[in-house]
Structure formats: C-alpha cells, structure tokens
C-alpha positions as CSV (number, residue, x, y, z in Angstrom):
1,X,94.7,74.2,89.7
2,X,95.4,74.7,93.2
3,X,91.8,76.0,94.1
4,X,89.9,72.9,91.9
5,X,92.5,70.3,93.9
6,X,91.0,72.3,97.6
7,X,87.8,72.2,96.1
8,X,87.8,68.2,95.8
9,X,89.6,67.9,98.9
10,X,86.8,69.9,100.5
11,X,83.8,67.7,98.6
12,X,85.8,64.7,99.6
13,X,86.3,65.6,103.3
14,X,82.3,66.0,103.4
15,X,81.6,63.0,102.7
16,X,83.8,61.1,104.6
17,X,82.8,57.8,106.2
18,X,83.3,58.7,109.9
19,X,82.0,60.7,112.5
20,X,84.1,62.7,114.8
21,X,83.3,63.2,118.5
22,X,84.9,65.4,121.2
23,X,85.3,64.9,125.0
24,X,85.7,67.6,127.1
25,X,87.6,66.3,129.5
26,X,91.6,65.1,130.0
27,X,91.9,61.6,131.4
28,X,94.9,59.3,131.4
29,X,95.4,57.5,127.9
30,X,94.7,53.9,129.3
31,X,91.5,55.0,130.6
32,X,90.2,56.7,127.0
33,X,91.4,53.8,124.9
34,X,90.0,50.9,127.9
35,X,86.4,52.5,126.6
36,X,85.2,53.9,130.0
37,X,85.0,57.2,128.3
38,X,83.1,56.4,124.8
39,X,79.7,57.4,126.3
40,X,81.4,61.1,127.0
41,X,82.2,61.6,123.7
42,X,79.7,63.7,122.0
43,X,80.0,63.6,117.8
44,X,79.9,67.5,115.6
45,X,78.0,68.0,113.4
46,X,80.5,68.2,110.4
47,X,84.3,65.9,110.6
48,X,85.8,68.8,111.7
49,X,88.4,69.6,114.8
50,X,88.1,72.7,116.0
51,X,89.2,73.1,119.5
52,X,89.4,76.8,121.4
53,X,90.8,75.8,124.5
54,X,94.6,75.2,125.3
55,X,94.2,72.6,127.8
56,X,94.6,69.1,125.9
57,X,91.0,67.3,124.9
58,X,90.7,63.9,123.5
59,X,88.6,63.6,120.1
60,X,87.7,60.3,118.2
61,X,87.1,59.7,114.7
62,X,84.8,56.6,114.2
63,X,84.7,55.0,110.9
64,X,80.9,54.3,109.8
65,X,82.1,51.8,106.9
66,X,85.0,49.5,106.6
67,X,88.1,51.3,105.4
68,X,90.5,48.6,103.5
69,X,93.8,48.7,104.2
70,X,94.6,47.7,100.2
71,X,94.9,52.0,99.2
72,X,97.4,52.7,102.6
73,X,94.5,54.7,103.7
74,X,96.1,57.8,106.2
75,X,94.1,60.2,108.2
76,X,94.6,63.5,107.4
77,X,94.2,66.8,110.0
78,X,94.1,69.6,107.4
79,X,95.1,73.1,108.3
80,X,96.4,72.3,111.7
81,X,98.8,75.6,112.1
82,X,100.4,75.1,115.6
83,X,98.0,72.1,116.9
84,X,99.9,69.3,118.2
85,X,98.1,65.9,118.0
86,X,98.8,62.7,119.4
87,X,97.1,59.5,117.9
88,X,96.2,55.6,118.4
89,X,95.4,53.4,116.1
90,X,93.1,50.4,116.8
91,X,95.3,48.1,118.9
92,X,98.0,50.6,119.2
93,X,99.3,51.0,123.0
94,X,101.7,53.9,121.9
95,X,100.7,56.7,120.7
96,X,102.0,58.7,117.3
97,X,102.4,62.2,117.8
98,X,102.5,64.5,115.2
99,X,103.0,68.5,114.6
100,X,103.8,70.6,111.6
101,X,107.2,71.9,113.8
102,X,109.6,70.9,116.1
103,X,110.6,67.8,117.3
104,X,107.0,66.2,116.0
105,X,106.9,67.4,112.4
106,X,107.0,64.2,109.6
107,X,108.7,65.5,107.0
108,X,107.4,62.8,105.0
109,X,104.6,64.9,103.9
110,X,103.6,68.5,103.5
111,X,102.4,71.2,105.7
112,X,99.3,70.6,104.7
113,X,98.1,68.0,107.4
114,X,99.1,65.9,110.1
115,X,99.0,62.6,108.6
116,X,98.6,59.1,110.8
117,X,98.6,56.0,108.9
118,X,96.2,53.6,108.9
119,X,98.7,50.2,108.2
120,X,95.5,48.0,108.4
121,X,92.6,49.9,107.4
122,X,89.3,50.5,110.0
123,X,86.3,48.4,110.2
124,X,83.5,50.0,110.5
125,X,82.8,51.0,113.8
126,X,86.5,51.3,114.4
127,X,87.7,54.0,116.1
128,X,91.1,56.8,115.9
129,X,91.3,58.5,119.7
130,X,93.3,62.0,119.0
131,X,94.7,64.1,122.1
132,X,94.9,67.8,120.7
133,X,96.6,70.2,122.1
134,X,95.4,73.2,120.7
135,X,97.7,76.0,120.4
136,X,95.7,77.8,117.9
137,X,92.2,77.4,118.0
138,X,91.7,76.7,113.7
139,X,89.5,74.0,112.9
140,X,91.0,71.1,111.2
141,X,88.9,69.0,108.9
142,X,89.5,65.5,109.2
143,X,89.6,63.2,106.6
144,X,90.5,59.7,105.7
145,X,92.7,59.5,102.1
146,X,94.9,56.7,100.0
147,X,98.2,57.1,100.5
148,X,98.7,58.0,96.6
149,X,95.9,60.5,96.9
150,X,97.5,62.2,100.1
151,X,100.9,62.6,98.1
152,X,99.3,64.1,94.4
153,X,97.5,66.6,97.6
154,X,100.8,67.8,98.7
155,X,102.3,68.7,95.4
156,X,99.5,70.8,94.8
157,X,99.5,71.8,98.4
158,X,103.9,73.0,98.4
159,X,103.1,74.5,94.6
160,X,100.3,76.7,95.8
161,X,102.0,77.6,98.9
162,X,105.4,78.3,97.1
163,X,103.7,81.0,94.6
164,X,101.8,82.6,97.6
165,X,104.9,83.0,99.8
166,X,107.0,84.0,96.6
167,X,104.8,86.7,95.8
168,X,104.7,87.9,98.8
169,X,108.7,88.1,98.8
170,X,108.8,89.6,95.7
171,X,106.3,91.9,96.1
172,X,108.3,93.1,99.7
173,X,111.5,93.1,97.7
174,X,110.1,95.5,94.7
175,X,108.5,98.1,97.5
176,X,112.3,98.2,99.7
177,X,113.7,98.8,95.7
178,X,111.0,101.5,95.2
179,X,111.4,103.3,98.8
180,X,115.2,103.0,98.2
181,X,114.6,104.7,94.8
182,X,112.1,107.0,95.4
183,X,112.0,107.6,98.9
184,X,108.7,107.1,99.4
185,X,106.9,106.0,102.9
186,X,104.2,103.8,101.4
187,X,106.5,101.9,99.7
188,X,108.4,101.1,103.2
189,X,104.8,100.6,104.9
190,X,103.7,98.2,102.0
191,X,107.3,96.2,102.6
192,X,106.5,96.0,106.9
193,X,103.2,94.8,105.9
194,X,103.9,92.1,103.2
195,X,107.0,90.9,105.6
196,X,105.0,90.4,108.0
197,X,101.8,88.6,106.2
198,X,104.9,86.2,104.9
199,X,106.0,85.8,108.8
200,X,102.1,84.6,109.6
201,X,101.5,82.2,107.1
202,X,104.8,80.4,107.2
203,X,104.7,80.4,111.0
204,X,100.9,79.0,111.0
205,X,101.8,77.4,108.0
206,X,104.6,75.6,109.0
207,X,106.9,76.2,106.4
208,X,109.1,78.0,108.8
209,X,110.4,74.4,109.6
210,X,112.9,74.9,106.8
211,X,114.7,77.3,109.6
212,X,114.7,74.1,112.4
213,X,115.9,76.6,115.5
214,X,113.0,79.0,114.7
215,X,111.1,75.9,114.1
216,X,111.4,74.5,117.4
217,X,110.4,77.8,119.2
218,X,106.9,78.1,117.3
219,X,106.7,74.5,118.2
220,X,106.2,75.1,121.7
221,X,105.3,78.8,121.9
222,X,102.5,80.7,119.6
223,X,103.7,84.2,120.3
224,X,105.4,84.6,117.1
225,X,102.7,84.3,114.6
226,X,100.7,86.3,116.6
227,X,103.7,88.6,116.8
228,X,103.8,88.8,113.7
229,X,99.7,88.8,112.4
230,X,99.8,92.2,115.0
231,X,102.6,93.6,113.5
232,X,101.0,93.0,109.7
233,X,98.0,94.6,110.8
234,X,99.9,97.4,112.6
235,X,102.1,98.1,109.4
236,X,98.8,97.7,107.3
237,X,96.6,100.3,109.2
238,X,99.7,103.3,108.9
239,X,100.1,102.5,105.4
240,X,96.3,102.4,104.6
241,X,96.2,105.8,106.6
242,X,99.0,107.2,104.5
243,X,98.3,106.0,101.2
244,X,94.6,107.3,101.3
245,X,95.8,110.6,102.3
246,X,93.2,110.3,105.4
247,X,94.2,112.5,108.0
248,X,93.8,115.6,105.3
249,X,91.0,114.0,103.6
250,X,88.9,112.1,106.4
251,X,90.5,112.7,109.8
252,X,87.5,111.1,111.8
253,X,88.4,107.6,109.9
254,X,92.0,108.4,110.5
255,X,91.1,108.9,114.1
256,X,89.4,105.5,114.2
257,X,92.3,103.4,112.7
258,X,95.0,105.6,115.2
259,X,92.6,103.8,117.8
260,X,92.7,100.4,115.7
261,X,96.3,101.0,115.8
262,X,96.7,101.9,119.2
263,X,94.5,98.7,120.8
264,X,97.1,96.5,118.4
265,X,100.2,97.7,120.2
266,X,99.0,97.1,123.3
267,X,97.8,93.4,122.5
268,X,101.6,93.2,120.8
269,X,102.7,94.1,124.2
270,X,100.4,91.8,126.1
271,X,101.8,89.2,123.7
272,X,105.3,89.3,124.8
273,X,104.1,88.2,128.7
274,X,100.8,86.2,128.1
275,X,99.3,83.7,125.4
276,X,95.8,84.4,126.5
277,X,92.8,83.8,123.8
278,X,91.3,87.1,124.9
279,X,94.0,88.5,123.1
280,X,93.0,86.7,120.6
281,X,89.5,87.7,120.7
282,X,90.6,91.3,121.1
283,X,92.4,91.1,118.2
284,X,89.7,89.8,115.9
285,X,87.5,92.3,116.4
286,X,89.7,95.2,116.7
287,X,91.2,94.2,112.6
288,X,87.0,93.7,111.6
289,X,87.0,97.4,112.9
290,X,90.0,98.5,111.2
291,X,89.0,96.6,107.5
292,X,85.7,97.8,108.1
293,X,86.6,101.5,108.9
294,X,89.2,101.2,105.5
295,X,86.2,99.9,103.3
296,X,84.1,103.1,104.6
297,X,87.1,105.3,103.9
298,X,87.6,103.5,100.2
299,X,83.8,103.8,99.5
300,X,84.2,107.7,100.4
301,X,86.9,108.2,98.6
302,X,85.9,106.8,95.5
303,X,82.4,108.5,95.7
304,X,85.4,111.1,95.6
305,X,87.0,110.4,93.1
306,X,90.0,109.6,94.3
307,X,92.2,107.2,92.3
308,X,94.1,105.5,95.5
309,X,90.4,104.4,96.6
310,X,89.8,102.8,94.0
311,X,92.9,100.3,93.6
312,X,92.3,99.7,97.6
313,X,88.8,99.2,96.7
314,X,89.5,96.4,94.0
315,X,92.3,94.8,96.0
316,X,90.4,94.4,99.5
317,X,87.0,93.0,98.0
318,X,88.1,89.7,98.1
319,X,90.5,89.9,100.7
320,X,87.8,91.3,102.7
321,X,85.0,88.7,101.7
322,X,88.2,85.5,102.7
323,X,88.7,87.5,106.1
324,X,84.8,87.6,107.4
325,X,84.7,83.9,106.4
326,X,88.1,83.3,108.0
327,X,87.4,85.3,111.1
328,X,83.7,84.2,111.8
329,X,85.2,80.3,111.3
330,X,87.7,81.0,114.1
331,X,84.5,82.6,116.5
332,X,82.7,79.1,115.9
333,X,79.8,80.7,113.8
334,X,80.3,78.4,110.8
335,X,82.7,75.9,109.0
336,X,84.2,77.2,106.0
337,X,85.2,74.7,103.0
338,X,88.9,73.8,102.4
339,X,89.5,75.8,99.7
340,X,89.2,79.5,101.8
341,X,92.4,77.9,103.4
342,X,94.5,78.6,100.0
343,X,92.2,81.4,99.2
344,X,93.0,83.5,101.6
345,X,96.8,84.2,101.7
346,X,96.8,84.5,97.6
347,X,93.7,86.8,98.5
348,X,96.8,88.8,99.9
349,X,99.2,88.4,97.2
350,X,96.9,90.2,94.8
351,X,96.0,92.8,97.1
352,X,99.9,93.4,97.6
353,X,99.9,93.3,93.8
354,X,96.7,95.6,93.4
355,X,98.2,98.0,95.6
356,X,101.6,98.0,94.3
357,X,100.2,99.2,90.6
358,X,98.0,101.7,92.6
359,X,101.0,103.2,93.9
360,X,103.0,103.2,91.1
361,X,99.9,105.2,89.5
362,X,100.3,107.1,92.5
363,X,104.1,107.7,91.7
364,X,102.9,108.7,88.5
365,X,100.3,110.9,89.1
366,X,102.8,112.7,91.5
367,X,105.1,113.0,88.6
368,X,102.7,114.3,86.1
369,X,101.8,117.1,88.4
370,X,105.5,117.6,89.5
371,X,106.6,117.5,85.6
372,X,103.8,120.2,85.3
373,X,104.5,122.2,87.9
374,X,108.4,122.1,87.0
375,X,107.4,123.6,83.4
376,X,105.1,126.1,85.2
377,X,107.8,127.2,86.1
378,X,110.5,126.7,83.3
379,X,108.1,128.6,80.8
380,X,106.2,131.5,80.4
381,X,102.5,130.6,79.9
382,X,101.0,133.4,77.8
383,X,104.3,133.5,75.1
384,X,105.6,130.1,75.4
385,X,108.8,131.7,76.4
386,X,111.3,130.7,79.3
387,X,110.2,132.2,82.5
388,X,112.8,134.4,84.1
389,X,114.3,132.0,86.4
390,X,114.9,129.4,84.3
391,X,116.1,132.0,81.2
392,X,118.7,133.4,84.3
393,X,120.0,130.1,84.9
394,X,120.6,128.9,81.2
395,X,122.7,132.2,80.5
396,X,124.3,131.6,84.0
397,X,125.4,128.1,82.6
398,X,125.9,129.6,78.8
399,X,128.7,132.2,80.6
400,X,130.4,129.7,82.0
401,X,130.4,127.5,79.1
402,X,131.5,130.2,77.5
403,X,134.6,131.1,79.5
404,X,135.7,127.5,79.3
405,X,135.1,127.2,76.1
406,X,136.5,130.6,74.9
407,X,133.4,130.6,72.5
408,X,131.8,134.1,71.9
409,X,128.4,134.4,73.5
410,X,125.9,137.6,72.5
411,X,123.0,138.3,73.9
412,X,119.1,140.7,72.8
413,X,117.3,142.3,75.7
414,X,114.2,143.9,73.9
415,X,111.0,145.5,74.9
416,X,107.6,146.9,73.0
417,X,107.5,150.7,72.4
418,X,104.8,152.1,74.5
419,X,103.2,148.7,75.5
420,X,101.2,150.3,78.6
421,X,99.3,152.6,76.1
422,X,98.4,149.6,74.5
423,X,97.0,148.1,77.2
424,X,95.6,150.9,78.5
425,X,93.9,152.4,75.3
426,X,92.9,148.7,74.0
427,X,92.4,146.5,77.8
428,X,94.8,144.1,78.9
429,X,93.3,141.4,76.8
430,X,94.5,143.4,73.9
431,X,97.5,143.6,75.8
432,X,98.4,140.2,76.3
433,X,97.4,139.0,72.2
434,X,100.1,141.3,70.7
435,X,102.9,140.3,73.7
436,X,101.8,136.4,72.0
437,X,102.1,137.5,68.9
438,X,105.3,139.2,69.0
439,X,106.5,136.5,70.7
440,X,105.6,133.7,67.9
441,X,107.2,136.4,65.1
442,X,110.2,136.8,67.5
443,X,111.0,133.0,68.2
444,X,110.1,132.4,64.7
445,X,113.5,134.2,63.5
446,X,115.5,132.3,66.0
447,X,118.3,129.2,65.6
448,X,117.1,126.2,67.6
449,X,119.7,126.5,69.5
450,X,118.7,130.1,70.7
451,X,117.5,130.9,74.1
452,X,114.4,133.2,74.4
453,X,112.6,134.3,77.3
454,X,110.7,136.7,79.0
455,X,112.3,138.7,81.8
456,X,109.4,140.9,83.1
457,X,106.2,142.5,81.5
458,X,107.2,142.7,77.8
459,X,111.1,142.5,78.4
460,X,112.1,139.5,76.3
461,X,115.8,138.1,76.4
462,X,117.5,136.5,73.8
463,X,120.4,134.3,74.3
464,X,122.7,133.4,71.1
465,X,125.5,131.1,71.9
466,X,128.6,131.2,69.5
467,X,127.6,134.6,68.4
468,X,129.5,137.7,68.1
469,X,128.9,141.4,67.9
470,X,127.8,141.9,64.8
471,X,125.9,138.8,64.2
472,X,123.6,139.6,67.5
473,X,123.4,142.9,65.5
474,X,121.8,140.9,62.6
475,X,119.6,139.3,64.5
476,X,118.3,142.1,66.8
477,X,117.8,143.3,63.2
478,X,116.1,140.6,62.2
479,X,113.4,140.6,65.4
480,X,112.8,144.2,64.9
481,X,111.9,143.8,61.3
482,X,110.0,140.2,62.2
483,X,107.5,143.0,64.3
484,X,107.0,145.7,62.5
485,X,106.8,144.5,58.8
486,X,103.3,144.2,59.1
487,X,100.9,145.8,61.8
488,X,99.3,143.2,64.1
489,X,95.3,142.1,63.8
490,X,93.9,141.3,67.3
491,X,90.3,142.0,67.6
492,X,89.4,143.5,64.4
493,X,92.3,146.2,65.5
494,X,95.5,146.6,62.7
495,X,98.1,147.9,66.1
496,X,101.4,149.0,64.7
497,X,103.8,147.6,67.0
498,X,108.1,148.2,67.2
499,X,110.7,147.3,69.4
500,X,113.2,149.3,71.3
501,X,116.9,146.6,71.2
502,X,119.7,146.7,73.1
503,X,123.0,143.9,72.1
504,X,125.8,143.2,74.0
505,X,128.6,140.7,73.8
506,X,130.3,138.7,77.0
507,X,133.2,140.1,77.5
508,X,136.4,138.4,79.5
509,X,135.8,137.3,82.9
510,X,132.5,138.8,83.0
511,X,129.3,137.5,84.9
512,X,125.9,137.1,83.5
513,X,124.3,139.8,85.9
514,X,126.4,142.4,84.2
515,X,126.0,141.2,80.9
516,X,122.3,141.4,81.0
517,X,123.0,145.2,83.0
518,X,125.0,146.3,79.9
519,X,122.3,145.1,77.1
520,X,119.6,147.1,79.4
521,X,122.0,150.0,79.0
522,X,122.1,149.5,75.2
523,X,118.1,149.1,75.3
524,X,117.5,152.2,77.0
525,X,120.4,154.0,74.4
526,X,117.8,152.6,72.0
527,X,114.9,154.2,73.4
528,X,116.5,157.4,73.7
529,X,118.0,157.4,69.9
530,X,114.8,156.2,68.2
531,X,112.2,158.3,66.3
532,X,108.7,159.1,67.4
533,X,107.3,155.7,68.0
534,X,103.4,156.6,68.6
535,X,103.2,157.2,65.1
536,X,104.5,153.2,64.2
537,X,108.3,154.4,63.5
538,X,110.7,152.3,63.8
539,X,113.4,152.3,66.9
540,X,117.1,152.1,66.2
541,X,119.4,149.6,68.0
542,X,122.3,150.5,69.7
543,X,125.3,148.2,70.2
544,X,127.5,148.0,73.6
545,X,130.4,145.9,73.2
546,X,132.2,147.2,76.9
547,X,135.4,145.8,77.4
548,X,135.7,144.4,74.2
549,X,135.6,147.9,72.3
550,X,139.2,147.1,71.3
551,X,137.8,144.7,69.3
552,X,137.3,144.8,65.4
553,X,134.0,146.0,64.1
C-alpha cells in the first residue's frame, strides 16, 4: 500500500501546475520579495529542490494555473532530511519557517514534508519565494496538495516508516539474542550494522524528533547521520568480510574492502571536526566501491558454490539497484520518482531479513558438520561401535554411577583369534568384512541398554550395567556362540572365526582403568587356556572377579 500511495504521490508531483526556479545568490528578504530579483531566477527542469551547497539560496515556486483556496491547498517539500526552509506567501511580510527537527518542526504533520499552507490559494502566476538552507544536499520534490490529501499522505507515510524502522529493531534485537546465544561474531556485526541503518534514517528522517534533546542537535548540526551512515557502512563491510569467509577464500577482495574500510574511518574522523561535502563525496564513492567489490565477491562465490553468496546475493540485488539510483540522485545525474524514497530503507529491512535466514543456515550448516564430526568421533565407522574415547568415558561415568548407586556393573573385553592371519592370508578388505560382521552378530546379542565398543584393532568392549559375575559369564557366552555358530561368507570365502573373552566385575572402590586392566588379564587367561584355534575351535572364557572372590559363585 505504501509503494502504490508514493507512486501517486510521485505521478501527482509531475504534473504539478508550477514551475520552480532557483537563484543563486543570497540577498536580503525585502529585496527577493520587492521583485528586483525575479529576472535571476532561473526555472529546473522538473519541480524539484535539490540544493548542494550549504550557504542559504532563495528558490520560487510559480503557480502556472489558479490554485483555489476551497481544498486548503498546502505546499509540500518531500524528503527534506535536515533542510531547513523558510517561506512567504503572496502578501506575506513574515516568513514561516519550517524543518523536520528542532525548534522549526510542525508537528502538525509527518516527517514526510515541510508543509506551508496556502490559506488563500495562488492565482496563476502567483508566486511561493523559499530560502533553503541546505544541510543535506537531497532533492525535495515540490508539490502543491488539499489539505485532506496531505493528511490520508501521512498515515501512509508514519505506517510505512513505522514497519521499516521496526524491522530494523527487531531484526538488531534477534542478532544481539543470537550472538548472546551462540556467540557468534556475525551476529554482533549484523546488530552494529542494522543499529546504525536505524540511526540514519531516523536522523534524515526525522523521526528522531520523538527524542527533542537529540532532536535539537541534528537540527543544527548534520554530523550525526553522517556519523552514523559511516559507522553502518563500517559495521557492514567487517561483517560482509566475515560472513563470506573472504580473507580465506578471496583475500584480494578482502584487501579491497580493508581499504573501503579504512577510507571510512578516516572520513568518520574528519566528521567529528568538519561538515565538508567532500566528505560527502568521498563517501559516496568509497561505499559504490565497497557494494561493488561485495557483488564481485557474491558473484564468485556463488560461481563457487558457496551458500552464504547466495543469500547476500538475493538480499543486495535490490538494495543495490535503490542505492545506484539513490546515490547517482544525490551526484545530480538524474531525479528519481518518490517512491525510491520508501523503497530504499525497506530495501534494507529485507536484506537484514535475507541475511539473517542466511546465517541461521549458516548456523545450521555449522551444526550439521559439528553434529557429524562429534559422531566421527563418538562411533567407530567400519562396526558401528563406540570409538574408544567415547566407550572410555561412558564406563568412566557407569563406575561412578555404579559406586553411588551400589549397583553391580560387569564388563566383556574380547578379541578375534588370529585376526592378523586373516588379514594377511585374505587382504585387509577381507579383514575389515568379518570385524563388521562380528560386530552386527555381537551387538545383535546385546540389551539396549548395553554399551559396546571398539577399543583398538579388533578389541571390542562390552559394558553391562546391573550385571553381575555370572550373568557377564552368560553373556560372554552368548557373543562367543553368536560368532562361531556358523562360519562367516565374505567374498565367496566360508572363514571360521572364534573369540578369545575375558569378564570381570567392578569391584569396591575400584576405577575404570583397572577394571578394564583386569578383563585384559582374563582375556589373555583365555587365550592361553583355549584349544587350537587355526583349526576353527572354540576358545574358553575365563572369569576374574579380583577383590570380590569372597563373593558367592
């Protein structure tokens, strides 16, 4: 709704019946409005204000057509940002001045315009003399509107605005919650830079006349929105830099923005002792390096295939589009149509909210790798099995349980008889098909609750919480019986396979370490007792129960 209402304000400005004129000069008032100047002034081509210097200059606005004063027709300066304006009426001595801030502002009507009513219409030929001072040099289309018209304009107008600068707010919130959260940088970048985007447009805007004392100062002084537009761009080039990776992945574009970056700082400097319009200027062309340098870098990365590209890619399009137009209206080059003026800061908001689901994606990405990684580590990836780590630490916290708990707590180390000749003899393709194998049989005679994982080569540890003695003796039974009941078919071999078992039940006090140290012991007690293995026999398994031998059987 907001973009249809600036597109009729736009058509409606176009064809307005006057024609505005500029003198570049400064004369006294009574002089201007005696006529001694009118020959001076020299009409533009469209009814549009744009002023780039800071000295004041006197404009008129000439109606070509009678203008009745039945509709309370106003005159409207749209988009004036810091411009201060004073005006006279025909057969006014004094004049009306008139400013978005300070001492000046009307809060009678929006931020959208300085308005100067027109109590008794304009004959044609009829003339409004306007004495800008131009503190920002943004054109201001004039036009000439009924009082009801200029009011449903300013609904629309406080709306629009509202949602931008909301969006903006919320958007800078949810990245501070997510850096909180997460602790990533991007996020805090992202926050600097939407902060500061709200700090430009409500200064240029003028809705920072809510605050009156900061009000006052913009009133007088344009250092702070340019304060601020540096400081967005500033906080918008290191979090571009970061969150396209580019000083790993394109360090000569990096290079370029750390320059970008660097020419900024100094003009935020400059800014604190000088208003100049070079600085200005400077500015300008140092941020169409910098968004031109980040569309390069988006373009390569996403011939790249990187993800982040993309989302910047989608989000600066028409951002980047609203910025040429907005930038090359500033230089002079051409006059843009109303509507770019609410275009371009919710051209923002959905490149904050573009970028904000890219990093999220980001987030995501990072935790799908780190979720990986973490069970690239947690299991075994040929059995399925716990990796050794991650099988020490769960008996670690099942001893302690354990001991608090005064529950038993048993525990299988096994290995496969003569599993080097197997490799050897067969390759270590062959190799690693029967450790899988006897690893699915294995687990397959398990509880749930059971740990199982592989300690080293093919020495597999089983964990069985609750368990005593004689029931790890069962089940060491059970997984010696699971192997060889029936030989194993890998590669059109039949390879008889056995394990060699060793038990042993926590005892009082005891640690993990040697509770694993005394089921080796049994294991290799195992090996020792058992039968000729070559052959397929089966191995015996032997029992150590240490401290607890005073136990019953």
């Amino acid at each position: 709704m907001g973009l249809m209402s600036g597109l009729l304000v736009a058509t409606f400005a176009s064809a307005q019946p006057v024609v505005v004129s500029r003198l570049d000069a400064d004369p006294i008032p009574a002089q201007v409005l005696a006529g001694r100047f009118d020959s001076g002034f020299v009409a533009v081509p469209h009814a549009v204000i744009h002023e780039r210097e800071r000295t004041p200059r006197w404009w008129r606005v000439t109606a070509t057509e009678e203008i009745a004063r039945a509709d309370a027709p106003q005159l409207v300066l749209q988009a004036p940002h810091l411009n201060q304006v004073e005006a006279w009426a025909p057969e006014q001595a004094r004049p009306l001045r008139r400013a978005l801030t300070g001492a000046n502002a009307d809060l009678n009507f929006s931020t959208r315009g300085l308005v100067v009513p027109l109590a008794d219409g304009l004959a044609a030929g009829d003339s409004v003399y306007l004495r800008v001072h131009a503190l920002s040099a943004t054109p201001m289309p004039v036009s000439i509107e009924p009082l009801a018209q200029v009011h449903r304009a300013d609904l629309v107008h406080v709306a629009w605005r509202a949602v931008v600068l909301s969006s903006l707010l919320v958007l800078a919130v949810l990245a501070l919650g997510f850096w909180i959260g997460i602790g990533e940088r991007s996020y805090a970048y992202l926050m600097l830079t939407l902060l500061a985007q709200v700090g430009f447009f409500a200064s240029c805007g003028g809705e920072v006349r809510l605050l009156p004392w900061l009000a006052d100062v913009i009133a007088t002084d344009p250092r702070l929105p340019r304060m601020f537009a540096l400081l967005g761009v500033i906080a918008s080039i290191v979090f571009l830099t970061h969150y396209l990776d580019l000083r790993a992945r394109q360090p000569r574009m990096a290079r370029i923005l750390d320059g970008c970056c660097g020419v900024m700082a100094l003009l935020l400097l400059a800014t604190f002792v000088s208003v100049a319009r070079w600085i200005a200027i400077v500015g300008n062309v140092t941020l169409l390096l910098g968004v031109a340098t980040v569309f390069a870098a988006s373009a390569i990365g996403s011939l790249r295939r990187q993800r982040a590209a993309y989302f910047l890619l989608l989000s600066w399009l028409p951002m980047l589009l609203l910025l040429c137009l907005r930038v090359g209206e500033l230089f002079g080059l051409w006059s843009n149509p109303v509507w770019v003026g609410y275009a371009f800061p919710a051209a923002f908001v959905v490149a904050g909210l573009v970028i904000t689901i890219g990093l999220s994606d980001t987030m995501q990405q990072l935790r799908r790798d780190r979720d990986h990684a973490s069970r690239l580590a947690t299991f075994d990836a040929l059995t399925g099995a716990l990796s050794r780590p991650a099988i020490e630490q769960r008996l670690k916290a099942a001893v302690v349980e354990a001991h608090r708990s005064g529950r038993p707590l048993s525990v299988v180390f096994f290995d496969i008889d003569r599993f080097k000749r197997i490799n050897d003899d067969y390759g270590h393709r062959v190799g690693d098909s029967c450790l899988r194998i006897i690893g699915l049989r294995t687990r397959n005679r398990l509880r749930t609750y059971d740990l199982f994982g592989r300690f080293g080569g093919d020495e597999i540890l089983v964990v069985l919480p609750d368990t005593r003695l004689g029931e790890a003796l069962g089940v060491a039974e059970n997984l010696r019986s699971a192997v060889n009941c029936r030989p194993l078919s890998i590669d059109g071999y039949a390879l008889e396979a056995s394990l060699s078992l060793g038990v042993a039940e926590l005892a009082a006090g005891e640690s993990a370490e040697h509770l694993i140290e005394r089921a080796d012991e049994a294991l290799y007690a195992s090996k020792s007792a058992g039968r000729d293995r070559v052959t397929g026999h089966n191995s015996r398994v032997t029992a150590s129960r240490g401290r607890l031998a005073a136990a019953p059987e």
